[in-house]
Biopython code that builds the backbone (N, CA, C, O; Angstrom):
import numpy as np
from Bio.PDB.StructureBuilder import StructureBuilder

atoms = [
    (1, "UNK", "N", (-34.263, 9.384, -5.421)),
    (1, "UNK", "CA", (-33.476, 8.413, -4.684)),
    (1, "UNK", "C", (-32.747, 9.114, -3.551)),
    (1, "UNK", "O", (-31.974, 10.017, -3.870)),
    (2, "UNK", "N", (-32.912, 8.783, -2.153)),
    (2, "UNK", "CA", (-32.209, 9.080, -1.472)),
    (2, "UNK", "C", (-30.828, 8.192, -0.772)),
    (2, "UNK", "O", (-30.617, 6.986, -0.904)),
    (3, "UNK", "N", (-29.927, 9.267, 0.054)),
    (3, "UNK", "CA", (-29.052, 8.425, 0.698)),
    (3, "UNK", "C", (-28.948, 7.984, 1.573)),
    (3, "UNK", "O", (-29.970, 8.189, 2.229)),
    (4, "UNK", "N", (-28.184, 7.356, 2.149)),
    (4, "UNK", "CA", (-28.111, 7.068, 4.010)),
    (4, "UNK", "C", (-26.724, 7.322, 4.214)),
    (4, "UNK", "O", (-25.965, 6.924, 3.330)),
    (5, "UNK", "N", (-26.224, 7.926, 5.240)),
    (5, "UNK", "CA", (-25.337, 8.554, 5.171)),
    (5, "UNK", "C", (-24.868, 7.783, 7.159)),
    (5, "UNK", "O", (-25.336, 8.061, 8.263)),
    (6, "UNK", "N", (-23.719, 6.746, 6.687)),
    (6, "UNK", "CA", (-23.923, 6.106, 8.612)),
    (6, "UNK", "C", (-22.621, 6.471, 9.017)),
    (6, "UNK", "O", (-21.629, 6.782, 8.358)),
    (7, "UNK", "N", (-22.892, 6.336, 10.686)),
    (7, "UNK", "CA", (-21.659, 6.828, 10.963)),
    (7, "UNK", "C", (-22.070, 7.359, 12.596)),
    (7, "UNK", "O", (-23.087, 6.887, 13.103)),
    (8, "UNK", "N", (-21.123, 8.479, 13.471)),
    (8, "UNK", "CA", (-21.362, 8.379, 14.686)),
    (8, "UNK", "C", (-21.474, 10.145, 14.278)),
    (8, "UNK", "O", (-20.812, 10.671, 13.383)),
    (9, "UNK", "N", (-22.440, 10.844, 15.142)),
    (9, "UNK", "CA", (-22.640, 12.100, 14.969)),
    (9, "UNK", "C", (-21.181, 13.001, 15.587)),
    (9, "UNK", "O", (-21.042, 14.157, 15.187)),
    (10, "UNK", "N", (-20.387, 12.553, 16.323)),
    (10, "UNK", "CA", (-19.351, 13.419, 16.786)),
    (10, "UNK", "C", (-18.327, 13.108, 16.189)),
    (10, "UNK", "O", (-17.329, 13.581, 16.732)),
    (11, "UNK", "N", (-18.051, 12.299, 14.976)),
    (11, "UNK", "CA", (-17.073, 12.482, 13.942)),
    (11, "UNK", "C", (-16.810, 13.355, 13.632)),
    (11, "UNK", "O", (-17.799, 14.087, 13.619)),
    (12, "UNK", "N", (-15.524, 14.080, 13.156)),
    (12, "UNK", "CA", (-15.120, 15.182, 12.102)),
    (12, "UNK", "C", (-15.526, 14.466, 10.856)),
    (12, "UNK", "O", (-16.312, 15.128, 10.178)),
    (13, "UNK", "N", (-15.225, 13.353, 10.387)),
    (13, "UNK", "CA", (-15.474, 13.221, 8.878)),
    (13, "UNK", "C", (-16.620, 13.178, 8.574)),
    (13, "UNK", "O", (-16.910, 13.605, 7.457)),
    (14, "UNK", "N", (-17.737, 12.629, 9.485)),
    (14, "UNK", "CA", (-18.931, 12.023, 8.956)),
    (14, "UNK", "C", (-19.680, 13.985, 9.119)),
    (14, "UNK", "O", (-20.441, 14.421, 8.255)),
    (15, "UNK", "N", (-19.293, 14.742, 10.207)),
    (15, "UNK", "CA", (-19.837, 16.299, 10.311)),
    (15, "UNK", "C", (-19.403, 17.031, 8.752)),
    (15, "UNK", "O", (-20.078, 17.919, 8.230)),
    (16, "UNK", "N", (-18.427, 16.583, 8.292)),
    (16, "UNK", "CA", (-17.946, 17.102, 7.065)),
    (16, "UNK", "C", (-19.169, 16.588, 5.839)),
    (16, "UNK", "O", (-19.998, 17.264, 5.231)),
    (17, "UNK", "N", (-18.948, 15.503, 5.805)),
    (17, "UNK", "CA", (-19.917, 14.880, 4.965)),
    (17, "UNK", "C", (-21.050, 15.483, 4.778)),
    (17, "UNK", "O", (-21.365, 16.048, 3.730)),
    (18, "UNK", "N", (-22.014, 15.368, 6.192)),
    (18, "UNK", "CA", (-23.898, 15.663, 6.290)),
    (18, "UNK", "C", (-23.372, 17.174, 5.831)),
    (18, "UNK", "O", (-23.964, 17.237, 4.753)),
    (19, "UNK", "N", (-22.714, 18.321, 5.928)),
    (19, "UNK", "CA", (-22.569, 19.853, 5.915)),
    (19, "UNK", "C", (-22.321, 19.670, 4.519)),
    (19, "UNK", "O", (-22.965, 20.560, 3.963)),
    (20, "UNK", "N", (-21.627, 18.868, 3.516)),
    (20, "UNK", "CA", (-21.632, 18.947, 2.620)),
    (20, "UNK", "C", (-22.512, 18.549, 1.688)),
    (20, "UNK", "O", (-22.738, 19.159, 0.643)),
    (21, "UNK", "N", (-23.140, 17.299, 2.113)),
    (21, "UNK", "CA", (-24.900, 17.304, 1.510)),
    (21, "UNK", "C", (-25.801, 18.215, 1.917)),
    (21, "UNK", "O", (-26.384, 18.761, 0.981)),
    (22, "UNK", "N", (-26.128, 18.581, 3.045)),
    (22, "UNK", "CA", (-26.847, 20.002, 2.774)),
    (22, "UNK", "C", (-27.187, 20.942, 2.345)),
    (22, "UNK", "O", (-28.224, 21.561, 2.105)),
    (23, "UNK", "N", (-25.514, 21.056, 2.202)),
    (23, "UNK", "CA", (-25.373, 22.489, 1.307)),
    (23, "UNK", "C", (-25.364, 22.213, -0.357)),
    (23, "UNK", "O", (-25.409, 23.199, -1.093)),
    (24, "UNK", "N", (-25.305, 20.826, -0.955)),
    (24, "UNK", "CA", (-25.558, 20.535, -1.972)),
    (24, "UNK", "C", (-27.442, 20.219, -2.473)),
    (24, "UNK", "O", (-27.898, 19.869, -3.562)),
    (25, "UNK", "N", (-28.084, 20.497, -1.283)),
    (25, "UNK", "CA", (-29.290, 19.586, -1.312)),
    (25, "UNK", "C", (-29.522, 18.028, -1.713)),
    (25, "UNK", "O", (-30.504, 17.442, -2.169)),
    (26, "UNK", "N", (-28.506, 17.694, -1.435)),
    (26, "UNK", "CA", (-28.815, 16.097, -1.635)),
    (26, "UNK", "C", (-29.313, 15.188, -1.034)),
    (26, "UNK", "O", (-28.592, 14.322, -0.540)),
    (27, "UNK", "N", (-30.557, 15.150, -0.928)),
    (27, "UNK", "CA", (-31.486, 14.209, 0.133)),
    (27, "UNK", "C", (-31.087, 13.037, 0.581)),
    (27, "UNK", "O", (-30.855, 12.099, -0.182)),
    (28, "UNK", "N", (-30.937, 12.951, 2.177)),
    (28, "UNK", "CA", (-30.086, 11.763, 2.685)),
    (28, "UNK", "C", (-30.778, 11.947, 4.082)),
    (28, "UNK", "O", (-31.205, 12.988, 4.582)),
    (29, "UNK", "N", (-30.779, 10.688, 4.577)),
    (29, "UNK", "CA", (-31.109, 10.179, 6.051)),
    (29, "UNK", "C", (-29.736, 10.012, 6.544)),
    (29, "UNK", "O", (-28.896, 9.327, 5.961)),
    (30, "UNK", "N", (-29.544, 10.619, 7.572)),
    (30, "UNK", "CA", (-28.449, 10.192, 8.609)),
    (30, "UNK", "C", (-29.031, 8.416, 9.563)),
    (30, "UNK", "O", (-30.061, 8.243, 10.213)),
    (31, "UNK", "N", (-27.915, 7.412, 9.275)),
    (31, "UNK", "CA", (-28.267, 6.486, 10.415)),
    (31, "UNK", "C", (-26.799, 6.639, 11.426)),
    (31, "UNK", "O", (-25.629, 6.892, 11.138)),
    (32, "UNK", "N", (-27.585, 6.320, 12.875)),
    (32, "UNK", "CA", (-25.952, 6.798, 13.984)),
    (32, "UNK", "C", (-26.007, 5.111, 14.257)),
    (32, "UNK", "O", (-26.950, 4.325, 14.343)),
    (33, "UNK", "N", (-24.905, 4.991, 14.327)),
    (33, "UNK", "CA", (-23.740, 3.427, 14.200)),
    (33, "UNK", "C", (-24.391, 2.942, 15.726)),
    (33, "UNK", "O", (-24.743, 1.798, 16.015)),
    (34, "UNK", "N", (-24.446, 4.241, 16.668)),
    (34, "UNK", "CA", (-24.320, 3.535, 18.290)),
    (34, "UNK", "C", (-26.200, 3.817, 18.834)),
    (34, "UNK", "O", (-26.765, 3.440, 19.861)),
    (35, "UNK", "N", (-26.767, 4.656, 17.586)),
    (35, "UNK", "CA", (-28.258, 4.014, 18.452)),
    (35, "UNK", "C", (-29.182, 3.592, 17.519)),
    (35, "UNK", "O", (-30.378, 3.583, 17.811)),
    (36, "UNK", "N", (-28.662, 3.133, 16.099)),
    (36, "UNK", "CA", (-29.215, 2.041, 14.803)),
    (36, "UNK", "C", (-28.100, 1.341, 14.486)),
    (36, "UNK", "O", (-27.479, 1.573, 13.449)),
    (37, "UNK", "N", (-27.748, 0.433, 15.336)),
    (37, "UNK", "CA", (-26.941, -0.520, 14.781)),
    (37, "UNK", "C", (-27.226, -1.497, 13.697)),
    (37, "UNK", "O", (-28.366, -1.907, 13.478)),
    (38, "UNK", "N", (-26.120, -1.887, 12.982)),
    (38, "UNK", "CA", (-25.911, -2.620, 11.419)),
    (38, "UNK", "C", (-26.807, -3.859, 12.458)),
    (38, "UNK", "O", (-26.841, -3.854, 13.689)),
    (39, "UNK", "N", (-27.529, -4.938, 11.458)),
    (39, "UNK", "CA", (-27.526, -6.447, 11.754)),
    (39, "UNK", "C", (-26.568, -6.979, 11.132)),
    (39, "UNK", "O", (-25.690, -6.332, 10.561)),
    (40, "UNK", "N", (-26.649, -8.492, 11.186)),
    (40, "UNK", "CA", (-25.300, -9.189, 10.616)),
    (40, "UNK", "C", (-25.364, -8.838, 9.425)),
    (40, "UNK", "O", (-24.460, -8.213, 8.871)),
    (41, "UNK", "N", (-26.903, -9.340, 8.626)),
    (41, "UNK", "CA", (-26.941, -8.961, 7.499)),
    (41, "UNK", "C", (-26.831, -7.930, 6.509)),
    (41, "UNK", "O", (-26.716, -7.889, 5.284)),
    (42, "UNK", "N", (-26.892, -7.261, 7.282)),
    (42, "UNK", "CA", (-26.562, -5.392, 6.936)),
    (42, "UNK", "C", (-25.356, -5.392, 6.511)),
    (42, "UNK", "O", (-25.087, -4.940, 5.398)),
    (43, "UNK", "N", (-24.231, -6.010, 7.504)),
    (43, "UNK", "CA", (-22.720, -5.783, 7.343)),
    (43, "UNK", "C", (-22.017, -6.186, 6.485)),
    (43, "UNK", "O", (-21.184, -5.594, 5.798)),
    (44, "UNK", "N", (-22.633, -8.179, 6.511)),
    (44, "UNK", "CA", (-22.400, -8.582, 5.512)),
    (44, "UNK", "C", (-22.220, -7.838, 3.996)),
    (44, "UNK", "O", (-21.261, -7.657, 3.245)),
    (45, "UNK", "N", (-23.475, -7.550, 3.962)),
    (45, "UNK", "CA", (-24.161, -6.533, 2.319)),
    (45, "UNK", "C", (-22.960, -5.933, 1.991)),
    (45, "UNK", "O", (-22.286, -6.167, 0.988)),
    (46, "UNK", "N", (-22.667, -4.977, 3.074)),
    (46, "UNK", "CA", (-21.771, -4.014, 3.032)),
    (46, "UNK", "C", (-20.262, -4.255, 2.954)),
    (46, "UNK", "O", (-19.441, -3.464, 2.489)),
    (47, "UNK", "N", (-19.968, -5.686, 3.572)),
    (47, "UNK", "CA", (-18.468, -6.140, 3.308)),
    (47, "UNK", "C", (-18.405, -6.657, 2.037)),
    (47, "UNK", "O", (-17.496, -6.326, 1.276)),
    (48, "UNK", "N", (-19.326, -7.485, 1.697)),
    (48, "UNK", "CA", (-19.382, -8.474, 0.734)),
    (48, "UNK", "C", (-18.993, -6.757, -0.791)),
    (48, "UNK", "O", (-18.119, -6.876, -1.649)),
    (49, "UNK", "N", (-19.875, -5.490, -0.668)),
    (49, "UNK", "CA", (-19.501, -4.701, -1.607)),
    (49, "UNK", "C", (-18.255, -4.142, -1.629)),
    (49, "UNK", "O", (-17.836, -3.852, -2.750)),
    (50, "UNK", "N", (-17.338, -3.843, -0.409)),
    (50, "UNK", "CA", (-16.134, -2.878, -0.161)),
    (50, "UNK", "C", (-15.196, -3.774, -1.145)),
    (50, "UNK", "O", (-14.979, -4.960, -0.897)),
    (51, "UNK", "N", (-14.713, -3.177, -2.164)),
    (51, "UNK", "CA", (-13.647, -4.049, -2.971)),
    (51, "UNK", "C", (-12.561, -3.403, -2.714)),
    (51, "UNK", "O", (-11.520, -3.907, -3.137)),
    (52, "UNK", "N", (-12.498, -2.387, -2.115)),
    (52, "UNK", "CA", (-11.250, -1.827, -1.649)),
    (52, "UNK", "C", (-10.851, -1.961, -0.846)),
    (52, "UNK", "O", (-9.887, -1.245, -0.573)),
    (53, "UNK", "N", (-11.319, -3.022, 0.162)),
    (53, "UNK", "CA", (-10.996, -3.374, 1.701)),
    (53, "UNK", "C", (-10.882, -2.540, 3.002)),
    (53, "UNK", "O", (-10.350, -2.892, 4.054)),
    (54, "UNK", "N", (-11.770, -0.812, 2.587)),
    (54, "UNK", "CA", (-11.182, 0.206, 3.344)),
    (54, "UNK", "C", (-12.395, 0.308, 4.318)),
    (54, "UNK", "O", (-12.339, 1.329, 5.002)),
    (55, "UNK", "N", (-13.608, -0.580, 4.588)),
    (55, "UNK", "CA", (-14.719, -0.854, 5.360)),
    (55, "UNK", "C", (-14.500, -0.753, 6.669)),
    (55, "UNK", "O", (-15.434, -0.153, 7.200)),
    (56, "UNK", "N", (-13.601, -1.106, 7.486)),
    (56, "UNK", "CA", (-12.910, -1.085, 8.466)),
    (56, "UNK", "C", (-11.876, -0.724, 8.715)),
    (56, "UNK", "O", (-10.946, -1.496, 8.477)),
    (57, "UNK", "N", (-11.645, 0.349, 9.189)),
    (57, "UNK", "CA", (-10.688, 1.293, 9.838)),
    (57, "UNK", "C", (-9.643, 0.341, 10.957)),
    (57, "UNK", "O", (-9.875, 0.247, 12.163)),
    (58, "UNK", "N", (-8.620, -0.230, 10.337)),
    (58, "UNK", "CA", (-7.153, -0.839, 11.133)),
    (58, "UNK", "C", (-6.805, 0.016, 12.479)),
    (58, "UNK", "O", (-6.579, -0.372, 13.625)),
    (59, "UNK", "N", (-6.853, 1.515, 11.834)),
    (59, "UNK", "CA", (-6.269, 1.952, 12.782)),
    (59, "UNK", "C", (-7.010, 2.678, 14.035)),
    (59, "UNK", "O", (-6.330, 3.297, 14.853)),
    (60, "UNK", "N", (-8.234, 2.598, 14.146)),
    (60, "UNK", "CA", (-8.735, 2.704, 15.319)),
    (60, "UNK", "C", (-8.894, 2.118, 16.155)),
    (60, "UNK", "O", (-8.717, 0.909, 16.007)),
    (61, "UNK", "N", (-9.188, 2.472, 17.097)),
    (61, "UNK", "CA", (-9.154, 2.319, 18.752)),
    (61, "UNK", "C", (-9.925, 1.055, 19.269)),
    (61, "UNK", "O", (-9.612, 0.226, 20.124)),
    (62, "UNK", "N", (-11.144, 1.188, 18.395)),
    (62, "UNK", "CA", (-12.758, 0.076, 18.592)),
    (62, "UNK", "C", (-11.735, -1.215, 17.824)),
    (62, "UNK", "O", (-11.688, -2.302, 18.400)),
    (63, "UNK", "N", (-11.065, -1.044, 16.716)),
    (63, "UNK", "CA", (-10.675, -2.192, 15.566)),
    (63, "UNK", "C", (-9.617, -2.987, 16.722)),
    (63, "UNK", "O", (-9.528, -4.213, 16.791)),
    (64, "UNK", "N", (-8.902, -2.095, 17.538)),
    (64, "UNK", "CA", (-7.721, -2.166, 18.036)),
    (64, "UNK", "C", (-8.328, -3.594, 19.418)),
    (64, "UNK", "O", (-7.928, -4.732, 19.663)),
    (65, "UNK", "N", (-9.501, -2.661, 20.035)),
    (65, "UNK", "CA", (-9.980, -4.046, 21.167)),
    (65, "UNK", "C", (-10.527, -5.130, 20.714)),
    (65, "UNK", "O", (-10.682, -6.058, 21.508)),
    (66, "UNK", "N", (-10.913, -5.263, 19.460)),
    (66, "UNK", "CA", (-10.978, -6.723, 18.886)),
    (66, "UNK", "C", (-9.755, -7.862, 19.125)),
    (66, "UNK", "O", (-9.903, -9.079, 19.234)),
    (67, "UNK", "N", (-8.654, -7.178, 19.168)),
    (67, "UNK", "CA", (-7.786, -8.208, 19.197)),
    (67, "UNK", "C", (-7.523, -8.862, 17.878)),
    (67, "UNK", "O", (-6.689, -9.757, 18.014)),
    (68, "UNK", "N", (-7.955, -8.723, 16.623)),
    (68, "UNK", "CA", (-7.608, -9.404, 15.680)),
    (68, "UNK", "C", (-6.588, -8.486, 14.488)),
    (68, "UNK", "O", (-6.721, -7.307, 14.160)),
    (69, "UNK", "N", (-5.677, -9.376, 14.062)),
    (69, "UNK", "CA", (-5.071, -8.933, 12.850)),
    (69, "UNK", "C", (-5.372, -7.395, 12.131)),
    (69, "UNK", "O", (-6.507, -6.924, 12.064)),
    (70, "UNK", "N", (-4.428, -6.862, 11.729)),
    (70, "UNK", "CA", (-4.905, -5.669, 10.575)),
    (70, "UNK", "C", (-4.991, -6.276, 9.374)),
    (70, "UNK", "O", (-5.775, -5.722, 8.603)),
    (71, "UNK", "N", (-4.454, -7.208, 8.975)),
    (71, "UNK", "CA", (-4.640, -7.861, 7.242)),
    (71, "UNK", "C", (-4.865, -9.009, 7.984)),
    (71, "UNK", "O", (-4.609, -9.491, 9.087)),
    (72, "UNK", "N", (-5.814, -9.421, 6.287)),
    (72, "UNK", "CA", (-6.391, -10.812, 6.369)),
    (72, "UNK", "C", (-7.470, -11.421, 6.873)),
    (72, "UNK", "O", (-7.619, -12.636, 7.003)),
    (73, "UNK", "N", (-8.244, -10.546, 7.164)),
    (73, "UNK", "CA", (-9.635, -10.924, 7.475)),
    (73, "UNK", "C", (-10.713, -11.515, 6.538)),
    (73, "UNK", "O", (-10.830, -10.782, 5.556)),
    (74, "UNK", "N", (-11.387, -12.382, 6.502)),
    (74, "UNK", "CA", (-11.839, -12.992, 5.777)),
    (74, "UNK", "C", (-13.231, -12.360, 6.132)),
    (74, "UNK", "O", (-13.330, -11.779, 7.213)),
    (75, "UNK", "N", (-14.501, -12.447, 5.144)),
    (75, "UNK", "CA", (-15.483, -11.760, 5.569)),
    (75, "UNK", "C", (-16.676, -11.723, 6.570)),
    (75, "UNK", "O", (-17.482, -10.822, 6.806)),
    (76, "UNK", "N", (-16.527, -13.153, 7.160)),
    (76, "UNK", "CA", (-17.250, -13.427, 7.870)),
    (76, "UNK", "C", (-16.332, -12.596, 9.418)),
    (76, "UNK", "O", (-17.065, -12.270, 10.352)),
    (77, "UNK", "N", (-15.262, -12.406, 9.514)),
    (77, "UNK", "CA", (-14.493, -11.869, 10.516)),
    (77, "UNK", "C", (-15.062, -10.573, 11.042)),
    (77, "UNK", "O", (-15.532, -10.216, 12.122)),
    (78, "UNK", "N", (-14.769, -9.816, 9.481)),
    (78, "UNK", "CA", (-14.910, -8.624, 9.290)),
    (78, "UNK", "C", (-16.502, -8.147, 9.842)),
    (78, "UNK", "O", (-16.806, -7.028, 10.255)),
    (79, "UNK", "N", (-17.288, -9.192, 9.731)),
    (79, "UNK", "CA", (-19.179, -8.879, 10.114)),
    (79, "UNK", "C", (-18.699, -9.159, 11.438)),
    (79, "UNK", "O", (-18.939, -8.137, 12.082)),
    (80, "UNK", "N", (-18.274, -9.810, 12.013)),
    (80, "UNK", "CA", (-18.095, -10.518, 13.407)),
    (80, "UNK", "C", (-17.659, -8.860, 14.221)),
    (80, "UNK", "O", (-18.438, -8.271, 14.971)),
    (81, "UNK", "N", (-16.447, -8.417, 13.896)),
    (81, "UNK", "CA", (-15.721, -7.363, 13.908)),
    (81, "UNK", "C", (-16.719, -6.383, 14.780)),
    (81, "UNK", "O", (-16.884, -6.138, 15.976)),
    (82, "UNK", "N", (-17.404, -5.874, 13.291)),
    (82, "UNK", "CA", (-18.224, -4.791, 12.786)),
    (82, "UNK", "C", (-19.488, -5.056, 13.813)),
    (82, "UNK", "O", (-20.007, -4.070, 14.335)),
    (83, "UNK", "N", (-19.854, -6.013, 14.028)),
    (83, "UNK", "CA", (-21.261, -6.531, 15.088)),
    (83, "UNK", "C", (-21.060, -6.030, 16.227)),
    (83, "UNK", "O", (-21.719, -5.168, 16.808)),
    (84, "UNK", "N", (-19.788, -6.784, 16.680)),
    (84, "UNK", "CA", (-18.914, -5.945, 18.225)),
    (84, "UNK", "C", (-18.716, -4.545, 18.545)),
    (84, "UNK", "O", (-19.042, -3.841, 19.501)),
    (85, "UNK", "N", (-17.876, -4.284, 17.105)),
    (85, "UNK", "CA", (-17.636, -2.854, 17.691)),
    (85, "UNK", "C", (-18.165, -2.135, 16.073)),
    (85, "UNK", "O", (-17.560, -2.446, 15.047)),
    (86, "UNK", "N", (-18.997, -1.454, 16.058)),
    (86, "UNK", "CA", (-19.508, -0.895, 14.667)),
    (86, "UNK", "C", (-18.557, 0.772, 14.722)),
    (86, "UNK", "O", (-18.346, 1.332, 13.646)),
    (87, "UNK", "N", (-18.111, 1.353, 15.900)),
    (87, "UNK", "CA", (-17.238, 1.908, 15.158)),
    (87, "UNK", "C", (-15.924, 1.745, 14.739)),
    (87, "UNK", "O", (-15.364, 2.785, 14.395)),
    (88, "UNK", "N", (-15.303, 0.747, 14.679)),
    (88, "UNK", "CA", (-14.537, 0.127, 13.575)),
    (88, "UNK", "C", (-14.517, 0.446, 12.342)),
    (88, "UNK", "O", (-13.360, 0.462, 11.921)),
    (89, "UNK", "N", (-15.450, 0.765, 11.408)),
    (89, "UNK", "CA", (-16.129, 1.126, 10.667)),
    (89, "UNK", "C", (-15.281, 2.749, 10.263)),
    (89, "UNK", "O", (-15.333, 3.841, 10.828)),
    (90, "UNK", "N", (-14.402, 2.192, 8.829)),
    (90, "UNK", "CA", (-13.938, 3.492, 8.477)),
    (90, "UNK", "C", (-15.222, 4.415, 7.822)),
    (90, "UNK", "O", (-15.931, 3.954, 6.928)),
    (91, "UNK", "N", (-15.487, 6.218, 8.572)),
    (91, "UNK", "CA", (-16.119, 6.450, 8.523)),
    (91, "UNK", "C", (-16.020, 7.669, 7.364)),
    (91, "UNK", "O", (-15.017, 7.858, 6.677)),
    (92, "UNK", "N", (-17.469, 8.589, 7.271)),
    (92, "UNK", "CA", (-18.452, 7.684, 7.039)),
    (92, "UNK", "C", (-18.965, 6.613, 5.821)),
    (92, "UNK", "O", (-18.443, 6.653, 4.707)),
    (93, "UNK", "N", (-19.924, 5.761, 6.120)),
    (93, "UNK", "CA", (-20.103, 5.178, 4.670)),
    (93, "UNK", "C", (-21.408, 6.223, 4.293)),
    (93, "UNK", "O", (-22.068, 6.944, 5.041)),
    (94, "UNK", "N", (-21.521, 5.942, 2.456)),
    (94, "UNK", "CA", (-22.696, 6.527, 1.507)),
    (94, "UNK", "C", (-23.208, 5.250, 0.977)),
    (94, "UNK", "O", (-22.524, 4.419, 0.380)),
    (95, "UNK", "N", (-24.476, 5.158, 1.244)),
    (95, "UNK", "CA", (-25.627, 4.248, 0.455)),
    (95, "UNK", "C", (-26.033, 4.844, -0.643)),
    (95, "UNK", "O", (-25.833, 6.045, -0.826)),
    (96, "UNK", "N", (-26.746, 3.962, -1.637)),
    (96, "UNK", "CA", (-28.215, 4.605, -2.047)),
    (96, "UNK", "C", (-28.748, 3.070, -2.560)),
    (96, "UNK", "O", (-28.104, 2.318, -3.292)),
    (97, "UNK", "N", (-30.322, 2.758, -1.885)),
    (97, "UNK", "CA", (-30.622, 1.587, -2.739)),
    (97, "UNK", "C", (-30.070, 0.203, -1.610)),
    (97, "UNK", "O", (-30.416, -0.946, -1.886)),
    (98, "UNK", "N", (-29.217, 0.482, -0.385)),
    (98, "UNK", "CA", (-28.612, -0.688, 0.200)),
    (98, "UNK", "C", (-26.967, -0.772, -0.991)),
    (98, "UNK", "O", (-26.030, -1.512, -0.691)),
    (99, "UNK", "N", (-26.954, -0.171, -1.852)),
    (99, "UNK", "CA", (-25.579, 0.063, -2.635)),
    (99, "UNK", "C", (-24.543, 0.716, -1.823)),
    (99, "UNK", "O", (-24.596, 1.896, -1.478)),
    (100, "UNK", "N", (-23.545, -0.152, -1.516)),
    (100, "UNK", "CA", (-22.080, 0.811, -0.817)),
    (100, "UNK", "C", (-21.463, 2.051, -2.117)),
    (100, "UNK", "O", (-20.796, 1.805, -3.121)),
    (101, "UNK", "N", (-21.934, 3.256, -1.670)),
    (101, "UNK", "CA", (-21.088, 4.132, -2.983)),
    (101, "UNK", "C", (-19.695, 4.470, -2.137)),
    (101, "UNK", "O", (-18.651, 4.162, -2.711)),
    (102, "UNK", "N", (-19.626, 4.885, -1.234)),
    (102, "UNK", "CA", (-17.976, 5.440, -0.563)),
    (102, "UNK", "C", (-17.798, 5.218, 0.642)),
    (102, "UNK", "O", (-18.739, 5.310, 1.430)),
    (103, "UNK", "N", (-16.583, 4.889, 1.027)),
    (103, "UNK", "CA", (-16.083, 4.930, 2.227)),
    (103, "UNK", "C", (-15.328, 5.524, 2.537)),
    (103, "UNK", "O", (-14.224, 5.324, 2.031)),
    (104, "UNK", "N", (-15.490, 6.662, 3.607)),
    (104, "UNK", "CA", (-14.660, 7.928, 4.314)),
    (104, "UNK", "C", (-15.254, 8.967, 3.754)),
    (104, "UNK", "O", (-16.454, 8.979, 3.479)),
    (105, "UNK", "N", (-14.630, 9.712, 3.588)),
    (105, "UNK", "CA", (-15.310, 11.334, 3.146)),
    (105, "UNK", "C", (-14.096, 11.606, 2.255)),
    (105, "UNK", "O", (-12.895, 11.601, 2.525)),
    (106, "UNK", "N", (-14.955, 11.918, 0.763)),
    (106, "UNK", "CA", (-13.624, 12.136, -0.264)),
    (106, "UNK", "C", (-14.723, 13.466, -1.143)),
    (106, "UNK", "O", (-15.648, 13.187, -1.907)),
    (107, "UNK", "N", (-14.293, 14.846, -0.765)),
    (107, "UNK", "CA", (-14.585, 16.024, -1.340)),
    (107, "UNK", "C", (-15.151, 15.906, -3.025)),
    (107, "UNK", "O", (-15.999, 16.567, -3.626)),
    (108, "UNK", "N", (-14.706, 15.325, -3.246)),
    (108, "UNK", "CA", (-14.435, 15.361, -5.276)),
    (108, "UNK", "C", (-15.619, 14.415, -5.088)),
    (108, "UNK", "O", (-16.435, 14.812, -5.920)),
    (109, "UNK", "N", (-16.185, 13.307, -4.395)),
    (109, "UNK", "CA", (-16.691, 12.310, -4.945)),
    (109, "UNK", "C", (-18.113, 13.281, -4.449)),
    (109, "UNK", "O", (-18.945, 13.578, -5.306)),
    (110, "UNK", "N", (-18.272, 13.690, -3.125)),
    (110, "UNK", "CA", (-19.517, 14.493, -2.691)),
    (110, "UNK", "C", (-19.760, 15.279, -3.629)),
    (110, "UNK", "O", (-20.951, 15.271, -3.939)),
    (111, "UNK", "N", (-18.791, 16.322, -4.529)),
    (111, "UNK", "CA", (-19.193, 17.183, -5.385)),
    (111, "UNK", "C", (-19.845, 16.295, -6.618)),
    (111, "UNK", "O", (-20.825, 16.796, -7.169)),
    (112, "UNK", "N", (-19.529, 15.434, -6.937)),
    (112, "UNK", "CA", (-19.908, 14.745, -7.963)),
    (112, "UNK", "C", (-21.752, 13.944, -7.716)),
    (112, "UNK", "O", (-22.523, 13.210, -8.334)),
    (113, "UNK", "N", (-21.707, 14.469, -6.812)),
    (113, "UNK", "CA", (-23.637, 13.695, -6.735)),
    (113, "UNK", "C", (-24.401, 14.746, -7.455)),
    (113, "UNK", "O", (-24.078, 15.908, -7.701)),
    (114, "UNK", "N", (-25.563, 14.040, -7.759)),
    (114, "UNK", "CA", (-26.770, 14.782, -8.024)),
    (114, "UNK", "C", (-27.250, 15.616, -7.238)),
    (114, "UNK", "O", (-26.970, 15.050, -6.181)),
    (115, "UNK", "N", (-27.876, 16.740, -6.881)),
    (115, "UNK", "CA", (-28.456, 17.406, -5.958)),
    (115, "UNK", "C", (-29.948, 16.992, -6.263)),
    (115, "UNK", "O", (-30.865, 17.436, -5.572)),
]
sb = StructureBuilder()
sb.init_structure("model")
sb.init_model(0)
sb.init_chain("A")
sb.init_seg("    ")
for serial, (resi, resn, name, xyz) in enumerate(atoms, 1):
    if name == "N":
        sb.init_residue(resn, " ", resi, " ")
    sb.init_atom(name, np.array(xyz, "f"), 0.0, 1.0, " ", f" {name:<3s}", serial, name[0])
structure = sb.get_structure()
């Protein structure tokens, strides 16, 4: 089983991430946010899984020219959002399967994969 690992290549978090699957051997495809963009349905998938609400990054810059609210987005917003500006998108996310496993880069959880 492999991963997909999305996000924008000149991130610090998402550069942290791919260096840390590597060096774990954990087979993963990189997708880049700005030249494979999500479809609606993609986002959807992906909002509809975030139960932690941390899918979208409040405090960035892309979230910021939306013009909409930091709380309270309902999910169809949040795809609307994410369509416009995909880096909005607290980064990076981990797939496997079309399954949301994490959002952002959390050390303990990377150590914890399979190689």
């Amino acid at each position: 089983m492999s991963y997909v690992l999305l996000g924008i290549p000149n991130c610090s978090t998402v550069k942290k991430a791919r260096v840390h699957l590597e060096e774990k051997s954990v087979p993963f495809s990189f997708r880049d946010l700005r030249k494979q963009p999500l479809g609606a349905d993609e986002w959807r998938a992906l909002v509809d899984q975030d139960d932690t609400g941390t899918l979208i990054n409040t405090r960035s810059p892309s979230f910021r020219k939306t013009g909409q609210p930091a709380k309270g987005l309902d999910a169809e917003t949040k795809v609307k959002v994410l369509l416009e500006q995909p880096t909005a998108m607290k980064r990076p996310a981990l797939l496997r399967e079309n399954t949301l496993l994490q959002v952002g880069y959390d050390a303990d959880f990377y150590n914890s994969l399979p190689s």
